[in-house]
C-alpha positions as CSV (number, residue, x, y, z in Angstrom):
1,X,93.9,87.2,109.3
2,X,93.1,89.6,106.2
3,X,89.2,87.7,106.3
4,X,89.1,89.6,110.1
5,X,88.9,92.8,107.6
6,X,85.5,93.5,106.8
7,X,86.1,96.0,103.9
8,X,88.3,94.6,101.2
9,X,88.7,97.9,99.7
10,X,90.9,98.9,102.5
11,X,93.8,97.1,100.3
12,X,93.1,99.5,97.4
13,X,93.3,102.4,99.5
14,X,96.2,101.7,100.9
15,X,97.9,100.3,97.3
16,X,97.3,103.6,96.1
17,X,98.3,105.7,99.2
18,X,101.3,104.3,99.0
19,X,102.1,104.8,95.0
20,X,101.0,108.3,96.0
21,X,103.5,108.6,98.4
22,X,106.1,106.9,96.4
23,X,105.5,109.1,93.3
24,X,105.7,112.4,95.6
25,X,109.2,111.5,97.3
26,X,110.3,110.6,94.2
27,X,109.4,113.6,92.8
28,X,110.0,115.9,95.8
29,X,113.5,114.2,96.9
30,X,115.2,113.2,93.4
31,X,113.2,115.3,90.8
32,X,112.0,112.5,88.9
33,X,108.7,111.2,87.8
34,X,107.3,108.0,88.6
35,X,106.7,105.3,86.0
36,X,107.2,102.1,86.9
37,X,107.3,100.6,83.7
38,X,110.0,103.1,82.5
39,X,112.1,102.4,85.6
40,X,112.1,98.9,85.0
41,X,112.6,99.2,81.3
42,X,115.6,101.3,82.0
43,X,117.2,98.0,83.8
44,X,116.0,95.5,81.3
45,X,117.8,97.4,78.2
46,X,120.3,99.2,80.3
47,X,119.6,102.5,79.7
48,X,119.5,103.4,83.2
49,X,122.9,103.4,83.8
50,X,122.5,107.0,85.2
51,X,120.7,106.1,87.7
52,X,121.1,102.5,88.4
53,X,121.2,102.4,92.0
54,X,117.9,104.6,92.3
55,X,116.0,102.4,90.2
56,X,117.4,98.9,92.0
57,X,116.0,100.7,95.0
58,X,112.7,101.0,93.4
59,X,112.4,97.6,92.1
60,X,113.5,96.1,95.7
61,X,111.2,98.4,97.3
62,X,108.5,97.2,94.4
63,X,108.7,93.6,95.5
64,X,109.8,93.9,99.0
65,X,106.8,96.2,100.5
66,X,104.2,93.5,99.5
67,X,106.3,90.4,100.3
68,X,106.8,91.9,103.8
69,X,102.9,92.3,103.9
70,X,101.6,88.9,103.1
71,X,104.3,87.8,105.6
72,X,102.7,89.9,108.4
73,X,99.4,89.6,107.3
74,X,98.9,86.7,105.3
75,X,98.5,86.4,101.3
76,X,95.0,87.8,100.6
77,X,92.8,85.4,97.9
78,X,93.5,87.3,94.8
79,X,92.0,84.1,92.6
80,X,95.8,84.7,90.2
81,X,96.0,81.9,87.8
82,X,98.2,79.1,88.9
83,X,99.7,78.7,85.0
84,X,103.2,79.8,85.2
85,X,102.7,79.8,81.8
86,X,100.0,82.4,81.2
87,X,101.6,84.6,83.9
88,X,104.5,84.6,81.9
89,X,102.9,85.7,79.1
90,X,100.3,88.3,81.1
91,X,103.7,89.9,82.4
92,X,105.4,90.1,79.2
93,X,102.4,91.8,77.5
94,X,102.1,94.4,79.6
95,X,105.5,95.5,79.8
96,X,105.3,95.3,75.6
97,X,102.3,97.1,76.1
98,X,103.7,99.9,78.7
99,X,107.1,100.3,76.3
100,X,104.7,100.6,73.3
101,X,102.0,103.5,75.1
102,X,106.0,104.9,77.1
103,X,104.4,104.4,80.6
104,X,102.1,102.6,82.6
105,X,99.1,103.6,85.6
106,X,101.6,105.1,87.2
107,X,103.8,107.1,85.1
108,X,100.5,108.4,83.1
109,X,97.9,107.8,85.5
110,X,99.0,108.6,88.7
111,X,101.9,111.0,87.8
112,X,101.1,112.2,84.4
113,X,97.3,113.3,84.6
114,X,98.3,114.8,88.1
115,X,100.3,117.5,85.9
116,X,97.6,117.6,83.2
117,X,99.8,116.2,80.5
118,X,97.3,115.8,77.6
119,X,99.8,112.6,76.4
120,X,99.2,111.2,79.8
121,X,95.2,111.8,80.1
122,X,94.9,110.1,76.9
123,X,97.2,107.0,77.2
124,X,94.7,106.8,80.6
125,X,91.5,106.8,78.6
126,X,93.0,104.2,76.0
127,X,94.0,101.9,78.5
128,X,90.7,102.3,80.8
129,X,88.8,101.7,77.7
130,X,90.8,98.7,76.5
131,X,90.2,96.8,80.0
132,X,86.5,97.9,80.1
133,X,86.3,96.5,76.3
134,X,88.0,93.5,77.1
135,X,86.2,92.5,80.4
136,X,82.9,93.2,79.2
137,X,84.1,91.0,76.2
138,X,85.2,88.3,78.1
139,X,82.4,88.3,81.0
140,X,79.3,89.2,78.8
141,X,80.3,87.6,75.2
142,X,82.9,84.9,76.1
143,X,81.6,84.1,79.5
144,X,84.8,83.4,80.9
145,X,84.8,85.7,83.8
């Protein structure tokens, strides 16, 4: 059904539409940033207690939204690694990574450069510049991509 689509960028529009949205009734209803590495983290080494029912709601929401898509529309053909393995290891690096940088695209850049913080601005530069580095490494140098 998604190959009916003839503009695949359709899905990126509407991915970011929605963190948009997310981010501003979050904001707008609760008075609380987005970051959904910080929301997690909060459940992974409790210290969102506070709020624990708030950020279960999140993470349901997180995983839900999209499972309920692919099962309307089908699972588009993201070419994802089929090593459980790697995955593993993908998904622990990058919350390591968003702990270590204390946010992720959407608590920096989504919610952080849309209030100018400097912190944020340059936490999005880093990262942008470490996945340009490191795709132009591995396409152009490594020729793995």
């Amino acid at each position: 059904m998604l190959s009916a689509i003839p503009h695949a960028w359709i899905f990126g529009l509407a991915g970011g539409l929605m963190i948009g949205l997310a981010a501003a009734v979050l904001l707008l209803g609760n008075a609380r940033i987005m970051g959904a590495s910080g929301i997690v983290g909060g459940l992974v080494d409790g210290t969102g207690q506070d709020n624990l029912v708030e950020r279960l709601i999140f993470v349901a929401a997180l995983v839900g939204v999209p499972a309920i898509v692919v099962a309307v529309t089908g699972a588009p053909d993201a070419h994802v690694s089929g090593d459980l393995g790697l995955l593993v290891l993908a998904g622990l690096l990058v919350g390591f990574g968003t702990r270590m940088a204390n946010g992720c695209t959407s608590g920096h850049g989504v919610c952080g450069m849309s209030r100018f913080s400097t912190r944020s601005i340059v936490a999005t530069l880093a990262y942008l510049g470490a996945g340009f580095a490191t795709m132009a490494v591995a396409r152009h140098i490594l020729g793995v991509i």
